[in-house]
Backbone bond lengths (Angstrom), bond angles and torsions (degrees), N, CA, C in turn:
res aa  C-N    CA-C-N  psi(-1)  N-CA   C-N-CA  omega(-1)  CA-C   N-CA-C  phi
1 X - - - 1.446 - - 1.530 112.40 -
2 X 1.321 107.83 -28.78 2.213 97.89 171.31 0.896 105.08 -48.00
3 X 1.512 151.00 -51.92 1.395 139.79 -173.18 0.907 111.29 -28.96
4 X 1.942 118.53 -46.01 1.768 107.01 -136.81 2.155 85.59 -110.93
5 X 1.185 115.76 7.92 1.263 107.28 169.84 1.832 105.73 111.83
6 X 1.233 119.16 145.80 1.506 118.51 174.56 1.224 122.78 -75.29
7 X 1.211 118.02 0.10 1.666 126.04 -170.49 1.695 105.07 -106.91
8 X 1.411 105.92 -34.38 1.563 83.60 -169.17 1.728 112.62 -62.39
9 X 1.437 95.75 167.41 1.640 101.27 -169.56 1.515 95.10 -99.99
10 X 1.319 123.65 108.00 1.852 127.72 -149.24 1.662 97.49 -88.51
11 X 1.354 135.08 -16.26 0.944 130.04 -127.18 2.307 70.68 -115.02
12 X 1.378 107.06 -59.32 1.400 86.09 165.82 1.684 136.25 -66.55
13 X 1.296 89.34 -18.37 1.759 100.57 -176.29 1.529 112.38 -68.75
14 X 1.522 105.61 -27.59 1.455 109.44 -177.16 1.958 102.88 -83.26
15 X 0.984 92.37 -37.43 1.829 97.80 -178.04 1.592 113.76 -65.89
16 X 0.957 102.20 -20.57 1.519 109.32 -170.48 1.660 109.25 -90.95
17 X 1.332 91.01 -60.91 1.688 114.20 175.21 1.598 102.35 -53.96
18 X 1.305 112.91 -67.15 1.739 87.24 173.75 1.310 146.21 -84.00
19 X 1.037 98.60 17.40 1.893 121.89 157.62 1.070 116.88 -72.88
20 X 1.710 125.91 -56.66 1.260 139.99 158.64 1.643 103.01 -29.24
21 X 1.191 120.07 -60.82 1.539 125.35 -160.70 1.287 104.35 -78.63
22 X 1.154 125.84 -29.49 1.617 122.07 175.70 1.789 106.56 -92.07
23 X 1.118 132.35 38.19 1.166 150.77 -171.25 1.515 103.06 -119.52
24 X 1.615 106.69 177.13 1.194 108.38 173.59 1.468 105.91 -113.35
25 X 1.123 113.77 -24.08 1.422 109.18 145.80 1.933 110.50 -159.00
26 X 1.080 115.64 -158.90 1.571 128.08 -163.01 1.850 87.54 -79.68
27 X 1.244 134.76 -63.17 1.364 137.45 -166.84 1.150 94.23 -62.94
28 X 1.200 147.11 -35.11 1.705 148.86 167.81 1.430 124.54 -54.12
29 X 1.355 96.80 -39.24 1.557 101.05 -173.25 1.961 103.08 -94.89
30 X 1.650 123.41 -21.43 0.998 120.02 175.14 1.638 101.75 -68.05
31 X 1.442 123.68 -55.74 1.411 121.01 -170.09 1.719 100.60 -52.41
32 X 1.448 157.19 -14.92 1.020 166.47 -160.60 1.845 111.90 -118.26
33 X 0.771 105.30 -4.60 1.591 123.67 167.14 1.607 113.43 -165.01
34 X 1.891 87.31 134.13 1.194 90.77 -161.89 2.275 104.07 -84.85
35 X 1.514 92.39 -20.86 1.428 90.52 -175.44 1.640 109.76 -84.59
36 X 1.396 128.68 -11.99 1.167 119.36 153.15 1.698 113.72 -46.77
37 X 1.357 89.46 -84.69 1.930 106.37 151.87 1.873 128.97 29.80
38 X 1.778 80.44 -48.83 1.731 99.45 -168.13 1.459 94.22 -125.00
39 X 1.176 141.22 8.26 1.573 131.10 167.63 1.993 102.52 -73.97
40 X 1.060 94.03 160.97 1.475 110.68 171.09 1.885 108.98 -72.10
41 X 1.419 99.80 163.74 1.224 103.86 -176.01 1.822 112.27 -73.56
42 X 1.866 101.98 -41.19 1.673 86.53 167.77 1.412 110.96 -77.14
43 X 0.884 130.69 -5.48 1.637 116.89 -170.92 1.707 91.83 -91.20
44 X 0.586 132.69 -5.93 1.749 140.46 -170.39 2.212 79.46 -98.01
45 X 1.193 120.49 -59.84 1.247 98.19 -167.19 1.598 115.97 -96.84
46 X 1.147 95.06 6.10 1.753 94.16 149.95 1.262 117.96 -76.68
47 X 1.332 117.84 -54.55 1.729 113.46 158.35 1.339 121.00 -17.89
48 X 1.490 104.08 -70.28 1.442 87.50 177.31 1.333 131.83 -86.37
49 X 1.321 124.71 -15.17 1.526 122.04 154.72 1.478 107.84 -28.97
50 X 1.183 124.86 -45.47 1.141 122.72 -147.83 1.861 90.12 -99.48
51 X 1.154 122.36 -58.09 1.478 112.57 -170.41 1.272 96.63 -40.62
52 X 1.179 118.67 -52.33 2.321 126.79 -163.34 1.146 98.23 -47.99
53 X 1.156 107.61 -35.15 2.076 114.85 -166.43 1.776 102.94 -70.17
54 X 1.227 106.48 -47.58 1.786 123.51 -172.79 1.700 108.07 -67.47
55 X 1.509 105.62 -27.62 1.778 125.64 -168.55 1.880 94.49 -81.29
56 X 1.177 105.26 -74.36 1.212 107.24 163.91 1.818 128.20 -19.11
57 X 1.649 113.35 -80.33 1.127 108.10 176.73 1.505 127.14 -83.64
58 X 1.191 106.53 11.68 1.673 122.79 177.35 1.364 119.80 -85.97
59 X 0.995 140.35 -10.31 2.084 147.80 -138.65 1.676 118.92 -3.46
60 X 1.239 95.31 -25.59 1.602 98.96 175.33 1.306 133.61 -101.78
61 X 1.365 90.17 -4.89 1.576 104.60 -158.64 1.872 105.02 -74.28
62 X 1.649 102.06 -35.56 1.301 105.24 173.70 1.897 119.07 -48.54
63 X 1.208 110.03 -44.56 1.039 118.33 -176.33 1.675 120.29 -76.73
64 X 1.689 108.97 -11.87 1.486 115.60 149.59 1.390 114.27 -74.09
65 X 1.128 121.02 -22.60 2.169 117.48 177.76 1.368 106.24 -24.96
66 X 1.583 124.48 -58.00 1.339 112.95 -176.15 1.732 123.72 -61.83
67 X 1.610 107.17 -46.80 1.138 93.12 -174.04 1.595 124.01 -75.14
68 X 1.340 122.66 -30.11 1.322 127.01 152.88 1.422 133.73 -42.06
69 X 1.539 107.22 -22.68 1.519 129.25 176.83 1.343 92.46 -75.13
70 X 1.410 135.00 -61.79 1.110 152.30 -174.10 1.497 128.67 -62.08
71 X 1.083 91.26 -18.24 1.659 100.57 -178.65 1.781 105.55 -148.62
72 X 1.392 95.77 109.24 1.685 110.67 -169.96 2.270 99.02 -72.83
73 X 0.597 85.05 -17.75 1.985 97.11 -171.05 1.435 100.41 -86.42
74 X 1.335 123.27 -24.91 1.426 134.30 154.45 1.109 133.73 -65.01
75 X 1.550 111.02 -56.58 1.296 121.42 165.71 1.611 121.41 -65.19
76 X 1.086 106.71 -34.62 1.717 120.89 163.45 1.283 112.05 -36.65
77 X 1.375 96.95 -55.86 1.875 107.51 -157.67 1.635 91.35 -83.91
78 X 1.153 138.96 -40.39 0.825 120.39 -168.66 1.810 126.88 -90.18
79 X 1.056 91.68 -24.76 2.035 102.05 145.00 0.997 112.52 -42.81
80 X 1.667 124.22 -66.65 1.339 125.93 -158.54 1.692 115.19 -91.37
81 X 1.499 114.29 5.60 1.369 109.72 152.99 1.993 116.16 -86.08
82 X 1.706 102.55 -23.49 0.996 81.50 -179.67 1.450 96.25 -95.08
83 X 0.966 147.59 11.51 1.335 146.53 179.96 1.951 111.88 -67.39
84 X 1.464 90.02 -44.85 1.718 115.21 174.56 1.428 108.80 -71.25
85 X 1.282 112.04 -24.04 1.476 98.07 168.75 1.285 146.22 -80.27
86 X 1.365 88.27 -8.67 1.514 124.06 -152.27 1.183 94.65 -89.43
87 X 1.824 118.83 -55.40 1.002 138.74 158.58 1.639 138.04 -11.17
88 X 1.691 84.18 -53.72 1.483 103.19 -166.61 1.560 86.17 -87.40
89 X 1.226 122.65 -64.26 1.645 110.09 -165.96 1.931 105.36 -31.99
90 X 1.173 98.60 -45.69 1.325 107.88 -160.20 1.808 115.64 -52.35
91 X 1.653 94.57 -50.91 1.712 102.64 156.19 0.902 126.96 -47.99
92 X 1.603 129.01 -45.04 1.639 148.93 -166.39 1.287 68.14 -59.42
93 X 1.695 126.18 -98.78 1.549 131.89 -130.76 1.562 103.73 -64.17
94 X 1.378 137.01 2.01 1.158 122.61 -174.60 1.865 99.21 -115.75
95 X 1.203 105.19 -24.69 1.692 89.35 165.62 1.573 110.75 -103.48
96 X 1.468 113.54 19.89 1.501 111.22 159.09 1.756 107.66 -72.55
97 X 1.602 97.21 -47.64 1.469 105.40 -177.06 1.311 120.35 -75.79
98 X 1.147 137.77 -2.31 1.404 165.78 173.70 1.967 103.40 -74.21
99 X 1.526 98.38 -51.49 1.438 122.93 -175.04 1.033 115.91 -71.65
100 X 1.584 133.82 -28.54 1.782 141.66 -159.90 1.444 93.63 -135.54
101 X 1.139 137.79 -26.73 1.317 119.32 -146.50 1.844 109.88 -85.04
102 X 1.436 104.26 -12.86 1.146 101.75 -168.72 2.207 95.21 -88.00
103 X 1.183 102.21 0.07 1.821 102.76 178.33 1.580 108.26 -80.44
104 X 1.825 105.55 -28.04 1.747 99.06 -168.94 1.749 86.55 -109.33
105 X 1.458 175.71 -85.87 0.938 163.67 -80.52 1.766 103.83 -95.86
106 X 1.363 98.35 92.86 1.732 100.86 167.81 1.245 133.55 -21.24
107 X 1.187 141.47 152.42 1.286 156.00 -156.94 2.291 80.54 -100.18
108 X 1.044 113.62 124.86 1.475 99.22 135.59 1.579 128.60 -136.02
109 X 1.122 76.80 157.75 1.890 112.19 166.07 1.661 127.43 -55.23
110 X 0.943 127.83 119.23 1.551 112.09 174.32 1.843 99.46 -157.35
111 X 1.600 97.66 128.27 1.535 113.91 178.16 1.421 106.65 -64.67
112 X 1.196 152.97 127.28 1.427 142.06 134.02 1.336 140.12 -59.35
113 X 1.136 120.19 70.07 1.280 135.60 173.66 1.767 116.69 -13.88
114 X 1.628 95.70 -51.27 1.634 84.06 172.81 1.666 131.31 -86.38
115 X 1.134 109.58 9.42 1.430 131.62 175.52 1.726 121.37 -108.58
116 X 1.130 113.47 18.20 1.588 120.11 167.27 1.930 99.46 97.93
117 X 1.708 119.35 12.24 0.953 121.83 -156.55 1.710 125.70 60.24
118 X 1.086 120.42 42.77 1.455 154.89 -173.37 1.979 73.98 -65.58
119 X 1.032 115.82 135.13 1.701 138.14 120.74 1.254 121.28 -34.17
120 X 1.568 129.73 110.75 1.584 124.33 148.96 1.325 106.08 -97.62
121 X 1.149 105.10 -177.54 1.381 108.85 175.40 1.670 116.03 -152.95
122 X 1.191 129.97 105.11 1.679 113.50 -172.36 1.310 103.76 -97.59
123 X 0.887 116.10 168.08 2.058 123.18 167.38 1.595 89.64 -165.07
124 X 1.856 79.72 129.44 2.154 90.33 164.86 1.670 114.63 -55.31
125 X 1.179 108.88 6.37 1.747 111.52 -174.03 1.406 103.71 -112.44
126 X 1.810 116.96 131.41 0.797 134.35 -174.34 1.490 117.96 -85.09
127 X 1.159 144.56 143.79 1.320 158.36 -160.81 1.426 111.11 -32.37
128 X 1.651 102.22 -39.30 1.916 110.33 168.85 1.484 108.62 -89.73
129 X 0.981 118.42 -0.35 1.961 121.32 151.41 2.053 91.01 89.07
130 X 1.403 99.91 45.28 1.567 115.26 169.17 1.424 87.17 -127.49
131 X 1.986 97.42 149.43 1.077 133.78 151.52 1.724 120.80 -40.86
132 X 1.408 122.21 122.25 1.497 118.13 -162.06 1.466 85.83 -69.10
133 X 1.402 151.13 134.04 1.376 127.82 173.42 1.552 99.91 -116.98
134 X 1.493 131.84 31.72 1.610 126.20 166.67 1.321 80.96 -97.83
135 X 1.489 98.39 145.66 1.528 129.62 -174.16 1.554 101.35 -96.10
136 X 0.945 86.32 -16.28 2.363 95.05 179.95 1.458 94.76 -78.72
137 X 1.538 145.86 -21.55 1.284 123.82 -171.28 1.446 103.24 -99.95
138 X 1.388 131.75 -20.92 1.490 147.45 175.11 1.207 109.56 -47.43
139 X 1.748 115.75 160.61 1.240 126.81 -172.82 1.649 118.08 32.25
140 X 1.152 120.63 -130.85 1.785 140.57 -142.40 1.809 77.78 -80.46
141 X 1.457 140.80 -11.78 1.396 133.83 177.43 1.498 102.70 -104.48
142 X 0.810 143.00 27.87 1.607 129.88 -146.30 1.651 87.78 -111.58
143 X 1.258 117.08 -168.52 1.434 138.93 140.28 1.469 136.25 -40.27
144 X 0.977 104.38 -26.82 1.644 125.85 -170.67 1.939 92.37 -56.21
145 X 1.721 105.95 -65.47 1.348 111.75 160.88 1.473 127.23 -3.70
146 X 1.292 107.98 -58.93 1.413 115.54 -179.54 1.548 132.23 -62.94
147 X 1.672 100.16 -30.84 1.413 118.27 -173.03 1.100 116.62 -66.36
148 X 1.282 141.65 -41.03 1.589 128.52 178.32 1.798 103.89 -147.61
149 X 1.111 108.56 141.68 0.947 93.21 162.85 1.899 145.43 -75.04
150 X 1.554 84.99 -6.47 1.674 88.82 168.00 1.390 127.32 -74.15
151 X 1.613 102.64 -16.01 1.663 132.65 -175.69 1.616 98.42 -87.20
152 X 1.453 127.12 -44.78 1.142 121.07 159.41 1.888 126.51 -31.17
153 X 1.415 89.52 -77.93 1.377 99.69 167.14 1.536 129.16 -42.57
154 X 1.220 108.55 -42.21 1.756 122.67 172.24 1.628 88.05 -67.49
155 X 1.112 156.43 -28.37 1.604 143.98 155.48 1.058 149.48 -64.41
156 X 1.939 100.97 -19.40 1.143 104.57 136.30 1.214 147.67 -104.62
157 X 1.226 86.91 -4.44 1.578 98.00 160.89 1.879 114.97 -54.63
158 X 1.019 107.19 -43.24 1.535 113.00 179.06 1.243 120.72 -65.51
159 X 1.920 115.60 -25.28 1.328 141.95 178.52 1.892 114.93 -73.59
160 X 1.701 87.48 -26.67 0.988 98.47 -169.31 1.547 106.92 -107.84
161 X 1.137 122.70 16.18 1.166 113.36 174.42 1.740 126.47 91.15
162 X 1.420 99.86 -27.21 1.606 122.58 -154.74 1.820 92.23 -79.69
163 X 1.435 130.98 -6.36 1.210 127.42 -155.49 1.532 90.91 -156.48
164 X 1.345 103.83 103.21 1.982 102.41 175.85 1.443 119.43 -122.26
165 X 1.166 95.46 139.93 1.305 120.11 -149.88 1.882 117.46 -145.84
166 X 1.817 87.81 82.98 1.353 98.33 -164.87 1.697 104.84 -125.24
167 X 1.548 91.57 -159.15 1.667 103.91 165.65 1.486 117.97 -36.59
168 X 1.205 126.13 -48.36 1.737 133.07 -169.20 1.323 87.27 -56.41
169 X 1.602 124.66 -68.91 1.398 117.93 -155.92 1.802 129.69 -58.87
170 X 0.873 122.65 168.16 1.914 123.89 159.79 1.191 117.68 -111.79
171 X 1.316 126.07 115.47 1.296 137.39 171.77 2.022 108.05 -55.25
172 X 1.594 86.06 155.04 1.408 94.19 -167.47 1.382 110.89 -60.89
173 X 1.765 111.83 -24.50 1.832 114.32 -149.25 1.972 84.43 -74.28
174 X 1.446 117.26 -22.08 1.456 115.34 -174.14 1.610 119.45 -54.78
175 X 1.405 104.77 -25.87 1.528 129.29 -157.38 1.292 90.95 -107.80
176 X 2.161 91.38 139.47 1.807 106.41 166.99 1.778 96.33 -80.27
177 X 1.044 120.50 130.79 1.222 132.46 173.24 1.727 120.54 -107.00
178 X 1.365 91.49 -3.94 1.746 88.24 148.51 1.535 123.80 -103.31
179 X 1.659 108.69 29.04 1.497 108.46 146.84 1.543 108.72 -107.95
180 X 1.334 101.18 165.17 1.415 113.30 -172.80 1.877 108.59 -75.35
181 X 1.200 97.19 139.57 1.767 107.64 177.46 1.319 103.07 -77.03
182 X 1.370 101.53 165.44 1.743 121.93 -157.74 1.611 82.05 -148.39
183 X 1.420 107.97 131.17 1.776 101.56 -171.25 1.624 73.98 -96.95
184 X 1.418 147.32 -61.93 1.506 106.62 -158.22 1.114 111.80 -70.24
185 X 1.378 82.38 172.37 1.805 112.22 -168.49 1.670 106.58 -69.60
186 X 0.939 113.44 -60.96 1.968 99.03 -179.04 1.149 114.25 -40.20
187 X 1.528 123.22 -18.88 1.626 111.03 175.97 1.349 116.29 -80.78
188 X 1.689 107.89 2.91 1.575 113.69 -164.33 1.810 110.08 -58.02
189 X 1.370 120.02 -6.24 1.417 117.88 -166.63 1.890 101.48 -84.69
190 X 1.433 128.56 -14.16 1.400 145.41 -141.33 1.417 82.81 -90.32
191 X 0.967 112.79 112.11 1.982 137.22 163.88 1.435 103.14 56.18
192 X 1.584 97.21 43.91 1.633 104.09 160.29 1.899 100.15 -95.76
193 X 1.817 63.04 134.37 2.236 90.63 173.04 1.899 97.35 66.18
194 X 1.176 98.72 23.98 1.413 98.95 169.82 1.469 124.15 -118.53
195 X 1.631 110.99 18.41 1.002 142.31 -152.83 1.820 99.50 -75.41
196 X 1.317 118.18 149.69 1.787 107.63 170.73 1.611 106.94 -76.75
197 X 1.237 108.96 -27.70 1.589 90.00 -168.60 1.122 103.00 -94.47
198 X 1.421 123.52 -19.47 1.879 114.51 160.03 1.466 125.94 -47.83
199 X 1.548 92.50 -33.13 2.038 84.73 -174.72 1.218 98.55 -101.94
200 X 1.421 138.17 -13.69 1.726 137.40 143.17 1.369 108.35 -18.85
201 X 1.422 96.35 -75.96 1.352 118.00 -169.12 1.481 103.66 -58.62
202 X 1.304 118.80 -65.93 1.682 99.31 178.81 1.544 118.70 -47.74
203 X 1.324 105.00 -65.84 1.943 89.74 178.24 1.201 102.51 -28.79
204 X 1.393 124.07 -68.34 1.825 117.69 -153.89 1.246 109.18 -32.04
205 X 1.336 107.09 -49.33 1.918 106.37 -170.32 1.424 107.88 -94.93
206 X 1.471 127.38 -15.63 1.764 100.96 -170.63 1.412 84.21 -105.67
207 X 1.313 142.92 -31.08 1.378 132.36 -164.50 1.325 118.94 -97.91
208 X 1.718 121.70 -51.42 0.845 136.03 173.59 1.731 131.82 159.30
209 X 1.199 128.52 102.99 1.695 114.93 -161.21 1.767 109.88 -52.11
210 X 1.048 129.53 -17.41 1.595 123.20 154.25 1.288 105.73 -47.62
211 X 1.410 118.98 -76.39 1.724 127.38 -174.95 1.477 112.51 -63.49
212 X 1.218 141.56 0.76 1.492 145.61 141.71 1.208 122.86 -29.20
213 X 1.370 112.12 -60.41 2.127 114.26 -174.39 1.602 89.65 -94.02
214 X 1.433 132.15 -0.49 1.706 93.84 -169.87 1.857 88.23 -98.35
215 X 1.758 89.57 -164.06 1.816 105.72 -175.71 1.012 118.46 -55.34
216 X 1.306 134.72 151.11 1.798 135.86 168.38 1.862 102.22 -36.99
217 X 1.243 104.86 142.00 1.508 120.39 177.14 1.537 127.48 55.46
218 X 1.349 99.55 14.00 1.563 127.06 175.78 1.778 91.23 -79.20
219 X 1.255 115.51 118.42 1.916 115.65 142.67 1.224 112.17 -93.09
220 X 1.511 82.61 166.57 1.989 100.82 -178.28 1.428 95.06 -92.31
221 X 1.163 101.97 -167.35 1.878 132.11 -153.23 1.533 86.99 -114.36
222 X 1.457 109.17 149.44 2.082 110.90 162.05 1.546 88.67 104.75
223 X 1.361 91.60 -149.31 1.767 105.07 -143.65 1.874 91.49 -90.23
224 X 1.645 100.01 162.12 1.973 94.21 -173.37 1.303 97.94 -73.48
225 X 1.216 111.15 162.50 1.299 162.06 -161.23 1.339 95.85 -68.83
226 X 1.594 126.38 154.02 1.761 112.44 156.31 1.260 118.12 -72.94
227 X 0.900 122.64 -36.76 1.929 125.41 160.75 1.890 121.98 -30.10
228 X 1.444 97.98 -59.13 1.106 116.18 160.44 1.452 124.11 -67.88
229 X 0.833 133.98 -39.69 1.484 135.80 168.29 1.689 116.18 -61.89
230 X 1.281 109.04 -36.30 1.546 113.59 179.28 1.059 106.93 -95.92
231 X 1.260 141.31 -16.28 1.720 135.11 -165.08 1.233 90.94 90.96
232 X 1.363 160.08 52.01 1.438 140.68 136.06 1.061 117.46 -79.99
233 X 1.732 118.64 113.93 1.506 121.02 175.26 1.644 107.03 -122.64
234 X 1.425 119.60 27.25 1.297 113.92 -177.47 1.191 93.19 -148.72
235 X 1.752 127.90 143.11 1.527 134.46 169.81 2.069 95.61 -75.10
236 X 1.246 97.06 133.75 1.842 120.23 170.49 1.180 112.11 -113.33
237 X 1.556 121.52 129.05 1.275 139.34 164.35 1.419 90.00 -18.63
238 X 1.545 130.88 -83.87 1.511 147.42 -139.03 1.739 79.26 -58.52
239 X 1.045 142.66 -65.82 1.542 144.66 -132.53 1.352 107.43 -73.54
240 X 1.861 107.10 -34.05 1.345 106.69 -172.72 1.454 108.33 -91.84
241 X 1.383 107.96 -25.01 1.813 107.74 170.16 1.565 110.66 -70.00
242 X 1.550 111.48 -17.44 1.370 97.06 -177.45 1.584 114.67 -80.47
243 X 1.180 115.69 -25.03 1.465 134.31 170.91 1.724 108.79 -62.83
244 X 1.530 109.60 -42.72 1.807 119.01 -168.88 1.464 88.28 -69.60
245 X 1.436 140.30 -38.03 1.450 129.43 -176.96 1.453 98.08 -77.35
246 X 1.259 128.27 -86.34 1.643 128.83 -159.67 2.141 100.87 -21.73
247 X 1.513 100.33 -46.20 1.511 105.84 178.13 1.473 115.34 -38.31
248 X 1.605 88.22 -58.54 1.598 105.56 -161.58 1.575 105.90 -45.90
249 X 1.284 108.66 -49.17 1.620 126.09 -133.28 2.075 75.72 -85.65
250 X 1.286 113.68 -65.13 1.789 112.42 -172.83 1.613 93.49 -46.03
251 X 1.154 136.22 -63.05 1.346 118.37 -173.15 1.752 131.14 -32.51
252 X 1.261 75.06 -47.82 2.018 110.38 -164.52 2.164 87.76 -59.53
253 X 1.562 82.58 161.29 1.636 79.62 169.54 1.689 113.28 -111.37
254 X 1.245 98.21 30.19 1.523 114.28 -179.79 1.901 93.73 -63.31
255 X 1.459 102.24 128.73 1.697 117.42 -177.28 1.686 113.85 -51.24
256 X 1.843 97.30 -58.18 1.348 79.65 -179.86 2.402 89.79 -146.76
257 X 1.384 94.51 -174.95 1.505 84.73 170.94 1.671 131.68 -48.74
258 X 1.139 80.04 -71.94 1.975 99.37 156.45 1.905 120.57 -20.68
259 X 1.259 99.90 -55.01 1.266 102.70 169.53 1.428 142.64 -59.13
260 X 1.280 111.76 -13.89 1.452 124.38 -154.30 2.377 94.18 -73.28
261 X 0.957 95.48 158.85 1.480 110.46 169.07 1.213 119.94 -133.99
262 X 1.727 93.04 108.68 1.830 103.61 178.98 1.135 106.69 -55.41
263 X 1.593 142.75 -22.80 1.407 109.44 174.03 1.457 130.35 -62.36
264 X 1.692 103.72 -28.26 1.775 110.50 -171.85 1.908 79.48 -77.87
265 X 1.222 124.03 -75.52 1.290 120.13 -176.28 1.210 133.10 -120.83
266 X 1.089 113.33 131.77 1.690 110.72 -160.35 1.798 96.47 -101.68
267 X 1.038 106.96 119.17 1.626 116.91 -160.33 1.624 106.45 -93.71
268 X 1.654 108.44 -26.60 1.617 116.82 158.32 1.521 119.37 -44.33
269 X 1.432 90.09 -72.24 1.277 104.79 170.09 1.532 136.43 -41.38
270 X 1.479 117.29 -47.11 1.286 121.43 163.30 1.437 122.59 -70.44
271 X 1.469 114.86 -18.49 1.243 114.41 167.72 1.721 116.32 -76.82
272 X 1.103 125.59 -15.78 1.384 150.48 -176.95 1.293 100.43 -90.75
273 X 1.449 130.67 -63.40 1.492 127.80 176.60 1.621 105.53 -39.54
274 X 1.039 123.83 -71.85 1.838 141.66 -160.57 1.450 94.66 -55.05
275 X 1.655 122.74 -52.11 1.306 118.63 -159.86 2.253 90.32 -76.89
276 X 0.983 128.01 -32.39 1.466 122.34 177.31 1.689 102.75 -60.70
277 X 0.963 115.81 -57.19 1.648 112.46 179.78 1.411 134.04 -27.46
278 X 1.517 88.68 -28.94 1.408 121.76 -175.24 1.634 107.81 -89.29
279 X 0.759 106.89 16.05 1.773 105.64 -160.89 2.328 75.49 -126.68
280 X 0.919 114.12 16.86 1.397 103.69 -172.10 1.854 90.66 -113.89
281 X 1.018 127.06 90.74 1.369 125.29 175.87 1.606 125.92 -29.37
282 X 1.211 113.48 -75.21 1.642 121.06 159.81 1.307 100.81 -31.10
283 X 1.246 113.47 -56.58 2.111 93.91 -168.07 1.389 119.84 -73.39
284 X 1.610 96.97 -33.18 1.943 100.79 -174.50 1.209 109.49 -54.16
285 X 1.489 110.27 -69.64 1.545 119.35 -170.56 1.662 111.81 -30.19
286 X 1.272 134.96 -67.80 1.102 130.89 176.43 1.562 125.39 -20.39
287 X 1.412 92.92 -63.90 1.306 124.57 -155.97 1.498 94.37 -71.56
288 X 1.444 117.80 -75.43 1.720 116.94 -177.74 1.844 104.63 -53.74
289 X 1.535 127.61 -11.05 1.409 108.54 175.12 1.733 86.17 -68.43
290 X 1.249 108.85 -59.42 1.754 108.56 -159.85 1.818 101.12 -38.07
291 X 1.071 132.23 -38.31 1.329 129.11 -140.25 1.602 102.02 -89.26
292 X 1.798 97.40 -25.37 1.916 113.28 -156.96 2.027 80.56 -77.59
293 X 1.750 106.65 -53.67 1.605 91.86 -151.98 1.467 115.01 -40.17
């Protein structure tokens, strides 16, 4: 299920999507359900992206189409086992990153201007050199607060609405930030997803959080990799956006997954933005060479 993104709800995507496929076609299977019926036309072919994907690595499953067609209490149950699975990977990879992330995220530095240019200093590591792990001090609540007061103000400004900061945008951890910034915006594509803790973060989960801090094409030690286990030998738009969300969301001081609100951020959507970017030739190529070495 990383392929198809952390947001979709798998448990309808699979019910839907293989209805479609046991159909005679997509307009067939909507006139026969009415809640297909009312989905959108891409969300109708994400469905089936995704059933083709399940048909594929399943061998038998094709030859269940009828009875699952036939029996809605079937198809139910069997959505919602893979729905739970989907689930669980999804936890695994977000308290993997929960688990390592506080070993690669830099210490920084910041002058205070209103203090004679005084030095702060934050680190996600707490005074006994552990990970802060209350989710109430994270993101827009964190420490950061404390450091200047012009950084203050830029917090409430965000609190306040006056400064938005959603799905459209890219977070900094996405960006190599040892290239130089370009304040306009058309340069906004310049060491996007080229970020260190983005390709941290991806090794951690497709390769392995051992093989995370060492050299390009170095693996870790222990059991294979999910890459290795599935046949993945190439970095995918979908794989690295699925990693740019799990990031987002551990950063954020959002409580738990469940909680999040597509209105402040629509997490579909940003997973959809990143994977379109990629559809821009000149930019992909670069970027997926960096991701393959």
């Amino acid at each position: 299920m990383h392929f198809h993104g952390p947001y979709l709800t798998t448990s309808q995507a699979v019910a839907m999507g293989l209805t479609i496929c046991a159909s005679s076609s997509p307009e067939e299977a909507c006139r026969r359900s009415a809640v297909l019926g009312q989905c959108s036309a891409p969300l109708r072919e994400r469905y089936i992206k995704l059933a083709k994907w399940l048909l594929e690595r399943v061998p038998f499953l094709r030859d269940m189409l009828p009875l699952l067609e036939g029996d809605q209490r079937a198809l139910g149950l069997f959505s919602t086992f893979i729905d739970h699975h989907a689930r669980q990977g999804r936890s695994a990879d977000i308290s993997t990153l929960k688990d390592h992330m506080s070993k690669w995220i830099p210490v920084v530095k910041i002058q205070d201007p209103e203090n004679d240019g005084e030095t702060r200093t934050y680190s996600p590591l707490t005074a006994e050199g552990t990970l802060d792990t209350k989710r109430a001090n994270w993101g827009w609540n964190s420490a950061w607060q404390s450091l200047t007061f012009s950084l203050h103000r830029f917090l409430e400004a965000i609190h306040a609405g006056d400064i938005n900061m959603n799905h459209a945008g890219f977070a900094n951890f996405l960006y190599d930030n040892s290239k130089p910034i370009r304040e306009d915006p058309k340069y906004f594509r310049d060491g996007l997803f080229e970020g260190t803790s983005l390709i941290t973060g991806y090794r951690c989960i497709w390769t392995s959080p051992d093989s995370s801090t060492k050299g390009p094409g170095v693996r870790g030690t222990g059991r294979a990799s999910i890459s290795r286990m599935n046949g993945i030998n190439q970095a995918t738009p979908e794989n690295i956006a699925y990693v740019a969300c799990l990031m987002r969301h551990v950063l954020s001081s959002e409580s738990s997954w469940i909680h999040q609100d597509p209105e402040v951020f629509d997490g579909a959507r940003f997973f959809d933005n990143i994977v379109m970017l990629f559809k821009f030739k000149k930019f992909a190529e670069p970027v997926l060479h960096l991701f393959n070495k």
